[in-house]
FILO-271800 format. One line per 8 residues: number of its first residue (from 0); for each residue x, y, z of C-alpha. Coordinates in steps of 0.02 Angstrom, whole numbers, m for minus. Each point is the difference from the previous one (the first is absolute). Example, Ala and Ser with C-alpha at 12.3 -4.5 7.8 and 13.67 -1.06 7.14 Angstrom:
0 = 615,m225,390; 69,172,m33
//
This chain:
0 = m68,m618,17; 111,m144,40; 180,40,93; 143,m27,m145; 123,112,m72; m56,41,m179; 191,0,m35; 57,m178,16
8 = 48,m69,m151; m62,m179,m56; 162,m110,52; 72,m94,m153; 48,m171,m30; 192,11,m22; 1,m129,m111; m19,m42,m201
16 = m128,m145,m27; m45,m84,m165; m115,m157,1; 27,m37,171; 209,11,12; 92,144,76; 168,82,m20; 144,m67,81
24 = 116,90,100; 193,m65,m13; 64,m170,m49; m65,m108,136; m64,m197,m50; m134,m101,110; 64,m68,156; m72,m177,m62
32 = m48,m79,m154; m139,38,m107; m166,m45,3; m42,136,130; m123,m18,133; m26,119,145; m84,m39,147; 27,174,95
40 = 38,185,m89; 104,182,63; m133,93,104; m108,m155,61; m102,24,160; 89,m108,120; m46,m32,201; 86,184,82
48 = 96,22,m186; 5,18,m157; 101,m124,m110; 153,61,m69; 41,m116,m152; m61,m133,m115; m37,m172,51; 51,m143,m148
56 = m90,m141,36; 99,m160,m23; m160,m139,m58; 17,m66,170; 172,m36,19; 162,37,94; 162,m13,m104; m5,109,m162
64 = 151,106,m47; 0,180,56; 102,98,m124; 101,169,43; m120,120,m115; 166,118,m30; 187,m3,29; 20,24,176
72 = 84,m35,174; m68,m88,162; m20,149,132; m103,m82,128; m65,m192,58; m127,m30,117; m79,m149,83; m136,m29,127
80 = m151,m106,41; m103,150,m50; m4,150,m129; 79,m49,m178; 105,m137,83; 139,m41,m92; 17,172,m103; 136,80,m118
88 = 26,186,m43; 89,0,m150; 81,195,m19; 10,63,m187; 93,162,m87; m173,70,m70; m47,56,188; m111,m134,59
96 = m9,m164,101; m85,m170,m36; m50,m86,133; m58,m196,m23; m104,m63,144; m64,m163,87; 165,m109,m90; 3,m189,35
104 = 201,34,m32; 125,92,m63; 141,m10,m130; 132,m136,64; 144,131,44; m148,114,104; m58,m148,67; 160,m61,70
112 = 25,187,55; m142,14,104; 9,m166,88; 172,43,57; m72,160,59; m126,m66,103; 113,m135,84; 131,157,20
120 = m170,90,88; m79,m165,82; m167,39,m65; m120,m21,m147; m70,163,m35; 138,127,m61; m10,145,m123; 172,21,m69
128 = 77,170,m60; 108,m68,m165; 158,73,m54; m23,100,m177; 78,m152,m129; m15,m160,86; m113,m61,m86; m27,75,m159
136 = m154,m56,m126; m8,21,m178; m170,46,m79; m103,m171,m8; 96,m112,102; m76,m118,148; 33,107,157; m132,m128,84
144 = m127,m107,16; m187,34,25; m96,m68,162; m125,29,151; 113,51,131; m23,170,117; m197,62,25; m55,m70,m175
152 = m174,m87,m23; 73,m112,m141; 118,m9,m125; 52,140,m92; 110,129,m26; m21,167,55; 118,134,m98; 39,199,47
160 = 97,148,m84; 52,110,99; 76,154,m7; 159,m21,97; 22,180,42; m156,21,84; m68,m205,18; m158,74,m95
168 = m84,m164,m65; m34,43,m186; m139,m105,m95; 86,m124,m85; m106,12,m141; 85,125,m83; 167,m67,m13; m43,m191,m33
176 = m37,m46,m192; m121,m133,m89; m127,26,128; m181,42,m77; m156,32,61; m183,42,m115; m99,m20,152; m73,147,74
184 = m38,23,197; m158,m34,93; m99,94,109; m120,m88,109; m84,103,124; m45,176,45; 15,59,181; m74,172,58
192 = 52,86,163; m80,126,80; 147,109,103; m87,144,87; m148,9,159; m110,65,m153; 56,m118,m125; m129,m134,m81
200 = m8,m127,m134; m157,m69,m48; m81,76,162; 113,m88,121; 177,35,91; 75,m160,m33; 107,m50,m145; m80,m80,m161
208 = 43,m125,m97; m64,m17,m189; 54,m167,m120; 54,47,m170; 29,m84,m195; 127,11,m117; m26,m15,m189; 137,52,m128
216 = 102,107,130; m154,88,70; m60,m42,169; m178,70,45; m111,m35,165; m98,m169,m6; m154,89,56; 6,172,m106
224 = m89,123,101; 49,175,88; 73,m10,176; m32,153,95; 126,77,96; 37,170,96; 160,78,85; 178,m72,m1
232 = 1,m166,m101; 149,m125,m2; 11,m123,m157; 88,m168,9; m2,m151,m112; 48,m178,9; 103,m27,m159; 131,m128,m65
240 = 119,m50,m126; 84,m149,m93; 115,m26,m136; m93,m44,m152; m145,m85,53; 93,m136,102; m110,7,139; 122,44,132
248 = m70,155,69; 121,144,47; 16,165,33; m55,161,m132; 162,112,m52; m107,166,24; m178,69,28; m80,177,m26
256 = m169,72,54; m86,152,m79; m130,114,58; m107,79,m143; 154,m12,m128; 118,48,138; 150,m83,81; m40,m46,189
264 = 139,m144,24; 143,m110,m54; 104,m110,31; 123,m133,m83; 145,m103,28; 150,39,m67; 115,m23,167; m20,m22,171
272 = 71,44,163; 50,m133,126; m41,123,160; m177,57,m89; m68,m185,m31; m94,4,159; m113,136,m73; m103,m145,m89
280 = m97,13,161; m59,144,m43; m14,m20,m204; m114,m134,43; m163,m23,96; 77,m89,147; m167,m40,76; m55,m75,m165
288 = 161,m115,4; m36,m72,172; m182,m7,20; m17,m94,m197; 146,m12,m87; m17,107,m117; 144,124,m68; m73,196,m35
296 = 113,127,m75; m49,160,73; m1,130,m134; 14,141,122; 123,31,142; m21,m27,180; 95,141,88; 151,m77,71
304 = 43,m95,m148; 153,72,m68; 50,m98,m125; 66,55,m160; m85,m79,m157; m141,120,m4; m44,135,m80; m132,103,35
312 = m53,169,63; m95,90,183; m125,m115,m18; 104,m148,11; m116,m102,m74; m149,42,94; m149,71,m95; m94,122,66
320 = m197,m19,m69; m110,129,59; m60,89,m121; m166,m94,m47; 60,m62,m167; 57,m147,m106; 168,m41,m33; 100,m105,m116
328 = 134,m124,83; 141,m79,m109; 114,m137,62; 143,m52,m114; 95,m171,65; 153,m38,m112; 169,m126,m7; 138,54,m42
336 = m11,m77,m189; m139,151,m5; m140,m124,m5; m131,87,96; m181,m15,57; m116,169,23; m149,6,129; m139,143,m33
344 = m158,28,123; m87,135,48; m22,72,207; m149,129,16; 31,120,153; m149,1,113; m5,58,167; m83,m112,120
352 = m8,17,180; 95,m155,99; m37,m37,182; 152,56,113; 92,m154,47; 88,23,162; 180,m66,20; 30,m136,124
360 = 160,16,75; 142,38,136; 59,164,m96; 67,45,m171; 179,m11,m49; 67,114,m127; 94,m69,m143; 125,143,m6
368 = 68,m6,182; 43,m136,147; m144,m70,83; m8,m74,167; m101,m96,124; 4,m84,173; m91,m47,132; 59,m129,155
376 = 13,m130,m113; 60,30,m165; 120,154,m76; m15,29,m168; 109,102,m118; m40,33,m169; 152,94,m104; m32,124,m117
384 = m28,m41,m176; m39,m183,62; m192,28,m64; m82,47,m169; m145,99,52; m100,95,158; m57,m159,105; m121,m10,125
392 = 94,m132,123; m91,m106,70; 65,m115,160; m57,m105,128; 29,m148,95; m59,m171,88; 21,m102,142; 152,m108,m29
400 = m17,m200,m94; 78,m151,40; 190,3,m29; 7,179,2; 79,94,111; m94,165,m7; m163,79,m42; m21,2,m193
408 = 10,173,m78; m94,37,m160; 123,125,m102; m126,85,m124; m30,m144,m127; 108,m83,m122; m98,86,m179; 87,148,30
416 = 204,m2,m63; 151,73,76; 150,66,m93; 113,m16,158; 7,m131,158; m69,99,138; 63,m40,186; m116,m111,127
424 = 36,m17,172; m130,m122,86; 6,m34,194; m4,m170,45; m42,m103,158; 103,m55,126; 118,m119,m119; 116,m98,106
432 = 202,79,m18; 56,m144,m76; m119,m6,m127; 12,197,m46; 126,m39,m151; m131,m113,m78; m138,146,m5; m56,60,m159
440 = m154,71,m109; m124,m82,m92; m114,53,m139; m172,m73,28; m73,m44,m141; m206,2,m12; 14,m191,7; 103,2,161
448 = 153,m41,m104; 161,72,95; 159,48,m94; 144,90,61; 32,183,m20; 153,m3,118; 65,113,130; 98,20,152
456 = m72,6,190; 73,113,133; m87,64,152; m164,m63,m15; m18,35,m179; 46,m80,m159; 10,112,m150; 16,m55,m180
464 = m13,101,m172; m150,m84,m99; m39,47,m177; m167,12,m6; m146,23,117; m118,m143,74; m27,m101,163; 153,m13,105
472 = 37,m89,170; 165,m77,105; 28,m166,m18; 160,m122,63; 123,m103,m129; 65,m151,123; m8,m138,m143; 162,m39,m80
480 = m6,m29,m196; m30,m164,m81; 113,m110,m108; m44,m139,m103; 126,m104,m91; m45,m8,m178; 151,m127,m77; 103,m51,143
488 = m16,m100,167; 115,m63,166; 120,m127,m74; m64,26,m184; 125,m66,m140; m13,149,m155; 84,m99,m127; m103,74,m172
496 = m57,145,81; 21,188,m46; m59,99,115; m48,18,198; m166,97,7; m118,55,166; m165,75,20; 8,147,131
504 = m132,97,65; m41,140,140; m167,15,83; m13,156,51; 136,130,m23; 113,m76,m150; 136,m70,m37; 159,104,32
512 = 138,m96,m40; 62,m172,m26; 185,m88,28; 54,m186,m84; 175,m71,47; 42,m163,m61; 174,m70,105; 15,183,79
520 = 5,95,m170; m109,117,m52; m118,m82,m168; m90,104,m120; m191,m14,m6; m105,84,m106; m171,64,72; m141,29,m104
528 = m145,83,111; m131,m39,m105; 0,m190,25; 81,23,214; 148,m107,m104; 194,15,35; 97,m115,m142; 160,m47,25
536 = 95,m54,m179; 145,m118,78; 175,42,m58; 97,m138,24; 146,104,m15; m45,49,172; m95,m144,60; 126,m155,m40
544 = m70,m159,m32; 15,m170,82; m30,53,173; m147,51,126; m34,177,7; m80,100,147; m127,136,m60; m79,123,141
552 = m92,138,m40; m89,127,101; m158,117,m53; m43,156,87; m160,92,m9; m23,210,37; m7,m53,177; 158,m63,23
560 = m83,m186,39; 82,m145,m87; m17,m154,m59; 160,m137,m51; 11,m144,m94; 163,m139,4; 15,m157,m100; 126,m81,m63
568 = 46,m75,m187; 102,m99,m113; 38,91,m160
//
């Protein structure tokens, strides 16, 4: 018998579909202009999220009109180097919020808004709280311009609703018309897990992975034979999505697995919660991820995932196989248009007994509870609810490297995720007092590759609050950060020039902040992370011409070490 309550129902699609469209919720219009092209969906397995709206893709280009989709007001602006940079949430009557993400720039009268904001604030980044009515927007009028700006990987524009009560993200894809889709969702591998000491597939304790072939909406395995199986059996596939054939692949809107007719699992995306998105971790096979690159949905629950798009009964997912028989699996993949894609195969029960493996490792940490270790030279503490799962942690450590500045400590290993940043304290050698300040953490990676995980020393230690596990040592930030003039020079004449640009870039613990006067007054320069750029459009309102001009601007890293750059120009 496998473990599932007989009394779940099969979840429904809340949604009316005919030849590939679906019904629309309110009067809401598309945030660009038609042709559509996507090149990210709601639900989308993301790195540590899942994607909360749609991505238009923009053929390349910055520049295209962004339209208010309904009659609403400006609520909120944000900029930064990172995230949606320049972003609008546009408030509405109905009970949501739009948001419209990764801008190049924004309607004139916002644009002139938020400029005199951030000379009012002396800084670039600012997210700006908007008084209800400033800026109202009628239903399809430019609000904005699309771009690259914020964490974006190329031009695009990425779109939310959101319930403004709550912030729930809501898929898009039920309020947006002339959007169609005939194409149904692929599935293109199998992965069985075996989950208890007892458990097997195919005679051996590891995981298995099987390739599979779609024809006509029906996936079946490439090599059609019985697997055998015994005890509790996990089920995951790899499975994705586009919008009518296009080629860009996205993410599925639900999935379902049977057991012999009857309901194990499901799951599907109708909204999301901005304080559950870290769950992915768990949804997917995180080892998978890192070790190849590959994204498996889990179609059973790992315990300490609490997140709230499944349903499913005691058995959570996990089948339970023992009874020396053969049973029918069903997987049903769908979009939301209600294209969908089932998967039958067969797993015949058959007890087989495995070799113990023994567990290597310092001692297990329960999933459920705080879990801590120390010896001399390293404290850890582990928060509850920061894991997934029982773990057997593992930890040890070397002789200290070149430029480090204490022994290296293996943390576990970095295929198994954390939900929470755990604490790390590691002792270091005798650092000089004036260099304690500059003392921080490094991740190690298996290619010797340092990066900075932060952290603060005091007596003796320095302690830090990484994200994940992995190889971890002490290491010293001395080295200011570097400038490099992009467009201007000492004694340069800017006569048909726009802008002042520099490159600026950290190596070792970031970039923290930057500063640009020109003549003593503050100047406005945009910094887009991405590129290590800082832009500054001149204003000759502010900068008058027919006169030299003194720029000096100063660039800080995490470490408080900085680096300055003076010239002066003729504008």
């Amino acid at each position: 018998m496998y473990r599932i309550s007989l009394s779940i129902a099969l979840f429904l699609l809340l949604i009316n579909t005919l030849g590939g469209q679906i019904k629309i919720e309110g009067s809401y219009i598309s945030p660009i202009k038609a042709p559509y092209s996507f090149s990210g969906g709601f639900g989308e397995l993301r790195r540590n999220h899942f994607h909360t709206g749609l991505d238009f893709r923009t053929a390349g280009k910055i520049g295209l009109p962004v339209y208010a989709v309904k009659d609403g007001s400006v609520a909120r602006i944000s900029v930064s180097p990172s995230g949606y940079g320049h972003a609008i949430y546009l408030l509405h009557e109905d009970g949501h919020t739009t948001v419209y993400g990764h801008l190049s720039r924004f309607h004139p009268a916002i644009e002139s808004y938020v400029i005199e904001q951030q000379y009012r604030l002396k800084q670039f980044a600012v997210d700006l709280a908007i008084p209800t009515g400033l800026f109202p927007f009628k239903k399809g009028e430019t609000i904005a311009w699309s771009g690259n700006s914020g964490s974006s990987g190329g031009p695009h524009l990425h779109f939310e609703i959101r319930d403004t009560k709550s912030e729930k993200p809501q898929n898009p894809l039920f309020f947006l018309p002339g959007i169609q889709d005939k194409s149904s969702p692929l599935i293109t591998s199998l992965y069985l897990y075996p989950l208890s000491v007892n458990s097997h597939v195919n005679k051996s304790s590891k995981k298995l992975r099987l390739e599979t072939v779609t024809s006509s909406q029906k996936t079946s395995l490439k090599n059609l034979r019985l697997i055998e199986v015994f005890g509790d059996i996990g089920i995951g596939i790899q499975t994705t999505d586009d919008f009518d054939g296009a080629g860009m692949k996205c993410g599925i809107y639900s999935a379902e697995l049977f057991v012999d007719q009857e309901p194990a699992l499901s799951f599907k995306f109708d909204h999301l919660t901005f304080d559950q998105l870290r769950y992915i971790n768990s949804h997917i096979d995180y080892e998978e991820l890192i070790k190849n690159s590959r994204w498996v949905q889990r179609l059973y629950l790992l315990p300490g995932n609490k997140m709230e798009i499944y349903q499913t009964g005691s058995g959570r997912g996990v089948i339970n196989l023992s009874d020396g028989k053969i049973h029918s699996i069903k997987i049903v993949v769908a979009d939301i248009f209600g294209n969908s894609n089932v998967f039958l195969f067969k797993l015949a029960s058959k007890k087989f007994q495995i070799s113990e493996s023994k567990e290597v490792c310092t001692r297990v940490f329960n999933f459920n509870q705080p879990n801590n270790f120390e010896n001399e030279e390293v404290k850890i503490r582990i928060p509850e609810g920061a894991l997934y799962d029982r773990l057997p942690f593992d930890y040890h450590s070397e002789s200290k490297k070149a430029l480090l500045f204490s022994r290296i400590h293996q943390v576990h290993n970095q295929y198994v995720p954390l939900h929470k940043p755990y604490m790390l304290s590691i002792k270091s050698d005798a650092i000089p007092q004036k260099l304690q300040s500059k003392a921080l953490i490094v991740l190690i990676d298996p290619a010797g590759k340092r990066s900075s995980v932060g952290g603060e020393y005091q007596n003796g230690w320095v302690t830090a609050n990484p994200g994940i596990f992995g190889t971890f040592g002490i290491a010293l930030d001395t080295i200011p950060p570097t400038i490099r003039s992009v467009t201007i020079k000492e004694n340069k004449t800017l006569l048909s020039q726009q802008k002042i640009a520099f490159k600026i870039s950290d190596n070792l613990s970031g970039i923290a902040g930057y500063n640009c006067e020109i003549d003593g007054s503050w100047v406005l320069f945009e910094y887009d992370a991405k590129s290590g750029t800082i832009e500054y459009t001149i204003d000759r309102k502010r900068v008058a011409c027919g006169k030299n001009h003194t720029l000096f601007l100063t660039v800080k890293d995490e470490r408080k070490n900085q680096a300055e750059y003076k010239a002066t120009f003729y504008l």
